[in-house]
C-alpha positions as semicolon CSV with decimal commas, in nm:
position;residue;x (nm);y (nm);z (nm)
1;X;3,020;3,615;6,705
2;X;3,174;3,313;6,650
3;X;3,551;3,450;6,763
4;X;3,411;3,638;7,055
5;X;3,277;3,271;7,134
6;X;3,593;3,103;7,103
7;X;3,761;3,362;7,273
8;X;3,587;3,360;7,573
9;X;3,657;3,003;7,600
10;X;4,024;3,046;7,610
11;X;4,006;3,283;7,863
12;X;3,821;3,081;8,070
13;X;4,065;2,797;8,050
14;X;4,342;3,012;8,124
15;X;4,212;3,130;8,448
16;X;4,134;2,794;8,534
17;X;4,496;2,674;8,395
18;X;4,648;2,946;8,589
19;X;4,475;2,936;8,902
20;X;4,710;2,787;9,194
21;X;4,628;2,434;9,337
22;X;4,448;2,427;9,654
23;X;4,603;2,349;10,001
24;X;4,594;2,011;10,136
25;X;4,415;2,012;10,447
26;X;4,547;1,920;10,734
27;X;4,397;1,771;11,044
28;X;4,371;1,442;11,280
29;X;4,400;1,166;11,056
30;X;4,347;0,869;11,277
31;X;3,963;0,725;11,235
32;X;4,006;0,631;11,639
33;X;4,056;1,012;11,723
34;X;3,718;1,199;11,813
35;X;3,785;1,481;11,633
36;X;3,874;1,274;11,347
37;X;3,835;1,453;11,015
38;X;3,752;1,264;10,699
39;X;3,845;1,485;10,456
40;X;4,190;1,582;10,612
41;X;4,533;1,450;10,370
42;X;4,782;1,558;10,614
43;X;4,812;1,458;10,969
44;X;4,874;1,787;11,226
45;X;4,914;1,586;11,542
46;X;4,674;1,728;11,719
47;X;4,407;1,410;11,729
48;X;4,242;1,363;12,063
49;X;4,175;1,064;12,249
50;X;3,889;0,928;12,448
51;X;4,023;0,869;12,805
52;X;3,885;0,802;13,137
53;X;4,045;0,846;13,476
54;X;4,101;0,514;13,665
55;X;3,882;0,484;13,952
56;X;4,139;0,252;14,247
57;X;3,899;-0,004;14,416
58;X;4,100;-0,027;14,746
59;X;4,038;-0,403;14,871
60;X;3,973;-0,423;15,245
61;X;4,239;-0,619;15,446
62;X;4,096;-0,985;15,457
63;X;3,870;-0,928;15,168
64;X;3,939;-1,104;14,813
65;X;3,992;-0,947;14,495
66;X;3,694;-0,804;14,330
67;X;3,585;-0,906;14,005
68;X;3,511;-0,658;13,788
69;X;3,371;-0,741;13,405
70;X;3,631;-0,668;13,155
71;X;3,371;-0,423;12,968
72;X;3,300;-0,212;13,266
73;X;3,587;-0,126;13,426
74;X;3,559;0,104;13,731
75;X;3,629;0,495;13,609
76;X;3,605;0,824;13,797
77;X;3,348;0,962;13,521
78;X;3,189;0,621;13,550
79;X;3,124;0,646;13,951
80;X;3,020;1,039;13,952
81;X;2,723;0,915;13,698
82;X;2,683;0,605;13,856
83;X;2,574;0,782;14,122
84;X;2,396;1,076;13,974
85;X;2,187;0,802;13,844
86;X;2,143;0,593;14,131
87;X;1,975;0,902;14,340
88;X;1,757;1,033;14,043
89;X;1,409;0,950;13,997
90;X;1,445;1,042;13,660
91;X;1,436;0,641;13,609
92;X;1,071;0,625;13,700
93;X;0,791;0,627;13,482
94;X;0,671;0,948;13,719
95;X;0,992;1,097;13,806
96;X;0,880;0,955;14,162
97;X;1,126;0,690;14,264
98;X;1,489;0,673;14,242
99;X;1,705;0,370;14,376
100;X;1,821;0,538;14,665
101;X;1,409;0,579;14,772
102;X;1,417;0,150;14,841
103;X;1,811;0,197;14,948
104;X;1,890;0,454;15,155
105;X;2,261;0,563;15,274
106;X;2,132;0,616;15,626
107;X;2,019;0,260;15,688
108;X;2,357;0,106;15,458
109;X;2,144;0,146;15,132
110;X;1,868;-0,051;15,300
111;X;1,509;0,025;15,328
112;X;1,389;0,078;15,701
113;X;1,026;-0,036;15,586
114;X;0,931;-0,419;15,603
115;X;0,815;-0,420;15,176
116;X;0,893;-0,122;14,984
117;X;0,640;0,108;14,789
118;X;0,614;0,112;14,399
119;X;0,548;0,418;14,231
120;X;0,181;0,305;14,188
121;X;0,156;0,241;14,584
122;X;0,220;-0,133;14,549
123;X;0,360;-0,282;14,773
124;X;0,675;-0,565;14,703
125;X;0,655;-0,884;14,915
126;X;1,032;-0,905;15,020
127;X;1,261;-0,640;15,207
128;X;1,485;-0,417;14,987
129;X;1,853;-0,588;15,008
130;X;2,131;-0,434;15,166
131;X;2,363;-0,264;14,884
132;X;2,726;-0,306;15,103
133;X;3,059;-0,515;14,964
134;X;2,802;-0,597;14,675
135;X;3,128;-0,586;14,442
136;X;3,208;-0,935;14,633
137;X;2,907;-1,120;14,540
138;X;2,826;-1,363;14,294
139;X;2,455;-1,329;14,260
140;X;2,196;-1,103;14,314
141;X;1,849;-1,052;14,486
142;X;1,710;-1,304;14,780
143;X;1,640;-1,567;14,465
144;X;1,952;-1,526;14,296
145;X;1,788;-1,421;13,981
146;X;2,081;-1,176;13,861
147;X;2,424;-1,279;13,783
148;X;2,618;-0,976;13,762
149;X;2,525;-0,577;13,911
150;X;2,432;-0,513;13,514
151;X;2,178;-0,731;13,498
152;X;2,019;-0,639;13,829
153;X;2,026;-0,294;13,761
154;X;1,818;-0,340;13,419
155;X;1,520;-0,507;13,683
156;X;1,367;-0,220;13,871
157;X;1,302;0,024;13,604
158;X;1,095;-0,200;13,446
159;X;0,889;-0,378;13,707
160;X;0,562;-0,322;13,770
161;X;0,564;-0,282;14,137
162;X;0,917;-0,097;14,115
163;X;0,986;0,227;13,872
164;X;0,730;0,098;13,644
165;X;0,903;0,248;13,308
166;X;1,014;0,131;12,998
167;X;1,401;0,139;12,861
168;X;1,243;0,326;12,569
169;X;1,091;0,597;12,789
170;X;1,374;0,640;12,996
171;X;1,615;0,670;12,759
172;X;1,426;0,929;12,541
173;X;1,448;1,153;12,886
174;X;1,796;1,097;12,923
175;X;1,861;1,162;12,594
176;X;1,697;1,472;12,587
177;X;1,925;1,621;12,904
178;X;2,233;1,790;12,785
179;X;2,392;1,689;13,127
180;X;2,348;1,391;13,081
181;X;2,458;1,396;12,731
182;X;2,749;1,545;12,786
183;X;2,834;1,319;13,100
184;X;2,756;0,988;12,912
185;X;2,985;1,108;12,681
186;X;3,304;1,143;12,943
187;X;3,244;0,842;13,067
188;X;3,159;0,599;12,749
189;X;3,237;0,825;12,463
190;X;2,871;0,771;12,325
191;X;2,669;1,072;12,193
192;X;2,326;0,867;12,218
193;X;2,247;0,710;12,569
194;X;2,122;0,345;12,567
195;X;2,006;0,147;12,885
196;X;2,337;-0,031;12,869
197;X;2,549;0,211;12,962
198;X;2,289;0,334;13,282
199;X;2,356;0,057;13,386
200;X;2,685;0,022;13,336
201;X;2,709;0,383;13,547
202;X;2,480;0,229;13,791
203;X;2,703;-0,051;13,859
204;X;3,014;0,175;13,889
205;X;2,894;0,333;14,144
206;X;2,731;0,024;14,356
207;X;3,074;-0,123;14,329
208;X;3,235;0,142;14,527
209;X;3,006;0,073;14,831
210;X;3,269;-0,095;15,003
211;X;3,209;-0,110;15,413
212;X;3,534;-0,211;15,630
213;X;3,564;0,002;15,950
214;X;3,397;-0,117;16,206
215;X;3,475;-0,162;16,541
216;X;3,573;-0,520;16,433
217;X;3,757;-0,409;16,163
218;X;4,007;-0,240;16,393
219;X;4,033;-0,474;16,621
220;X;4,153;-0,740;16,398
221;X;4,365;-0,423;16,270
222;X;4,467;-0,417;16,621
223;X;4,338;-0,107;16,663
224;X;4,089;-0,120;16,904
225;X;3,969;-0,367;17,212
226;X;3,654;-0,566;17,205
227;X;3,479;-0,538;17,532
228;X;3,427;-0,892;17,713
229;X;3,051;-0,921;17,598
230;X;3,154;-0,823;17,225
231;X;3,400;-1,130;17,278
232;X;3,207;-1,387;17,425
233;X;2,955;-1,294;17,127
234;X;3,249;-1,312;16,919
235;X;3,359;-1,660;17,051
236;X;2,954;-1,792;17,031
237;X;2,957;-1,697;16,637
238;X;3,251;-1,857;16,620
239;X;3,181;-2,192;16,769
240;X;2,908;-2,473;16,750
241;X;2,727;-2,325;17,043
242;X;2,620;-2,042;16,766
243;X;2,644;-2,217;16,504
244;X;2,655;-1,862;16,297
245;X;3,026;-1,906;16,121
246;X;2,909;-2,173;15,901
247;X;2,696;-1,919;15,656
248;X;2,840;-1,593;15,774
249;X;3,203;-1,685;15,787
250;X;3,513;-1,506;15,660
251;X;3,597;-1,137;15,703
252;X;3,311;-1,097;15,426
253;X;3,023;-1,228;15,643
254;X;2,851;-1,410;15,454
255;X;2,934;-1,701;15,162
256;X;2,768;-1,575;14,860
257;X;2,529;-1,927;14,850
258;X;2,190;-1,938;14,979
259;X;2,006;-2,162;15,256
260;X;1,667;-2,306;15,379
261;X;1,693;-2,160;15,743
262;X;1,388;-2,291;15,857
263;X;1,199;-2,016;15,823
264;X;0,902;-2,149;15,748
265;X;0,659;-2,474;15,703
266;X;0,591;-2,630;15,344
267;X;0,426;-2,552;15,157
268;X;0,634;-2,223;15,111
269;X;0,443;-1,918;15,029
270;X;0,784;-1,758;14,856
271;X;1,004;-2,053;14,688
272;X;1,287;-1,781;14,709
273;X;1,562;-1,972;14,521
274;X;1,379;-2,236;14,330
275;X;1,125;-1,966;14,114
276;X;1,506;-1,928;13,934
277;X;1,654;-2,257;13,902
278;X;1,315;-2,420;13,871
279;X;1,476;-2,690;14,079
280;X;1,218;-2,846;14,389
281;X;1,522;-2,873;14,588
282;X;1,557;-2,512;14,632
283;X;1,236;-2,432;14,757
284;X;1,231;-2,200;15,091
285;X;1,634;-2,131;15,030
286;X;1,742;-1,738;14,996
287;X;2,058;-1,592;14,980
288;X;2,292;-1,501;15,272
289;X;2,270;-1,163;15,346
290;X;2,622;-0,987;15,508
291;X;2,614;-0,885;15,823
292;X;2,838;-0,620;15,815
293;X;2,618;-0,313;15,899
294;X;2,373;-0,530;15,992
295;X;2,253;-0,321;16,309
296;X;2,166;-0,010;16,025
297;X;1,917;-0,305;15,805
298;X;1,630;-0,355;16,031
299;X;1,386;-0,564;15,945
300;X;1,580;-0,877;15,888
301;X;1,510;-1,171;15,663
302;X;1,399;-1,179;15,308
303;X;1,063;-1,114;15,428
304;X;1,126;-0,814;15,712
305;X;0,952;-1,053;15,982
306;X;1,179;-0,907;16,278
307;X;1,227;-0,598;16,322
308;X;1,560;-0,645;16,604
309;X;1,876;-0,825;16,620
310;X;1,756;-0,983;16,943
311;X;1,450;-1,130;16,745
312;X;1,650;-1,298;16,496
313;X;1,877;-1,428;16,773
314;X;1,573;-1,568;16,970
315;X;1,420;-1,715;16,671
316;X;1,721;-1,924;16,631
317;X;1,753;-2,007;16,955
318;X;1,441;-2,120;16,972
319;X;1,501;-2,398;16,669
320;X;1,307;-2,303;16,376
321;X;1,077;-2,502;16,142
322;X;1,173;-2,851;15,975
323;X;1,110;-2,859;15,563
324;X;1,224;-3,105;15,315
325;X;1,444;-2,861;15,173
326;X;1,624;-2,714;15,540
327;X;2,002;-2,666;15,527
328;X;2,214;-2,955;15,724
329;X;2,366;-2,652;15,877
330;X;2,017;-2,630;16,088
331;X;2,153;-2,934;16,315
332;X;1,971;-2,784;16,573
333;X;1,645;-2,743;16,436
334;X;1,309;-2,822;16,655
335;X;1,610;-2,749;16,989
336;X;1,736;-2,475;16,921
337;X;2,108;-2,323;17,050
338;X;1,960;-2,301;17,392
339;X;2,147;-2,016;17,468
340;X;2,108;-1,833;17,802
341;X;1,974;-1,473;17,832
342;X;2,376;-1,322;17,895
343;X;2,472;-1,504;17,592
344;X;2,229;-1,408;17,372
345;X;2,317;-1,009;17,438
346;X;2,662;-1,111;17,419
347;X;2,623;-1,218;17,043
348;X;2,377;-0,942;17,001
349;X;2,683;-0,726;17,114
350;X;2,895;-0,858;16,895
351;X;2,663;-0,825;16,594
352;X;2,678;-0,430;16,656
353;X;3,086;-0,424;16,649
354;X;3,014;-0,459;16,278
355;X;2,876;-0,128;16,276
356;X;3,034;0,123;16,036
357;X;2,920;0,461;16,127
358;X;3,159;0,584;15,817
359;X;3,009;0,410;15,561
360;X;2,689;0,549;15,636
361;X;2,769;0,854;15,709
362;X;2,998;1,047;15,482
């Protein structure tokens, strides 16, 4: 018994002795790789890389160079999602509301209504921004309570009166789309989807909304004549007698800062700037809105109070309302530009040659 034992041992440790060594495997050996494989010993050259494709912001002639975060640069994959996003209710508690439901392409991603309508039918108190050139600007929202597109994308989703969702929720449906997935992927390399990255897509996308073909446009291209109203408009913008250069200047049209323009009598029912810098001194000031496209983003002012270009003309030529806080650029405030009838279309005319029937409709 006992040799049979023995023997068997030796046989087993011969076949063990004589068996051949396994191969090495071989496979991508690089930890940065995505199909990086832990166990592999020798490298096959064959390790993929996570790429994007460069998306080319072309910059308008006139226009400065955008600035775009170093941790978000602009990519095709980025855009296409950024978009898919932007136009998806998807980010709404009810799978209601998307962003493009407050800014519509038709009206240059404005909303044609004086106070948009929340998901729960409540409504918001000032008129949905116009999302053109947005790349160019240093704040965000009438009270400048966003620095960067990022952070004012994270807003809506969770307000109240808005989407009226949580990050939490909306993430768990994203997460459970395989489209999604699998775009989120091309564009970040992530496999789980955080609110970071929507709005990183988001942002992408609303960077890209870049409006410079107007009628204007070409005629400073020297493309195309201005007719003699559109130019005596032109020259009353231009000049003291509008007085309209001084916050709507530069081929951008407007200078990224925000004014008191005498809107309105203290005490201020919205204090617009000042509920973010908690500074007195701001009450009643909002941010300059462009004007490019500004004949598509009816009503005007923060609050939608005018519904035409010839109202908003009017009101400043009638002189507007003194406040502690009113810009010095209101020199004419209480008088008014006392413009006559002819002049007044004229800069109305004008207004309209910043028109960009491209932008809103391709």
């Amino acid at each position: 018994m006992i040799q049979k034992q023995v023997l068997f041992i030796i046989f087993i440790f011969l076949a063990f002795a004589c068996k051949k060594d396994l191969a090495p495997i071989s496979g991508c050996t690089d930890a940065s790789a995505t199909n990086y494989n832990s166990n592999a010993v020798i490298e096959n050259d064959e390790c993929i890389y996570f790429s994007t494709t460069p998306y080319t912001i072309e910059i308008p002639f006139g226009f400065p160079n955008m600035i775009i975060p170093s941790n978000n640069q602009t990519t095709l994959e980025g855009v296409y999602l950024g978009e898919k996003l932007f136009n998806d209710p998807i980010l709404s508690a009810n799978n209601s509301l998307a962003c493009v439901s407050c800014h519509s392409k038709n009206y240059s991603f404005s909303d044609p209504n004086q106070f948009s309508i929340g998901i729960d039918n409540i409504q918001g108190n000032r008129n949905a921004s116009a999302l053109v050139n947005i790349g160019w600007n240093s704040s965000f929202n009438w009270d400048g309570s966003a620095a960067t597109l990022e952070e004012q994308a994270f807003e809506p989703v969770v307000n109240p009166i808005e989407m009226h969702d949580s990050w939490k929720n909306v993430e768990n449906k994203l997460n459970s789309n395989p489209e999604y997935l699998n775009l989120f992927s091309k564009a970040f390399n992530i496999n789980y989807i955080d609110s970071t990255h929507v709005v990183k897509a988001i942002a992408q996308f609303e960077r890209t909304l870049i409006s410079a073909d107007s009628k204007f446009d070409r005629y400073i291209r020297g493309e195309q004549q201005l007719s003699a109203s559109e130019l005596g408009g032109y020259a009353i913008f231009n000049s003291e007698k509008g007085d309209c250069f001084h916050c709507h200047g530069t081929q951008m049209f407007m200078d990224n800062s925000f004014h008191n323009n005498g809107l309105d009598i203290e005490p201020f029912t919205d204090l617009g700037l000042a509920l973010t810098t908690k500074n007195n001194s701001d009450n009643g000031k909002f941010k300059t809105p462009t004007l490019r496209n500004i004949e598509y983003t009816s009503p005007y002012m923060h609050d939608g109070r005018f519904n035409s270009l010839e109202e908003v003309v009017n009101y400043y030529n009638s002189g507007g309302n003194y406040s502690s806080t009113v810009d010095p650029l209101m020199k004419k405030i209480g008088i008014g530009l006392q413009l006559t009838i002819k002049e007044q279309e004229d800069l109305v005319a004008f207004l309209k040659t910043l028109s960009d029937n491209n932008f809103i409709s391709k």
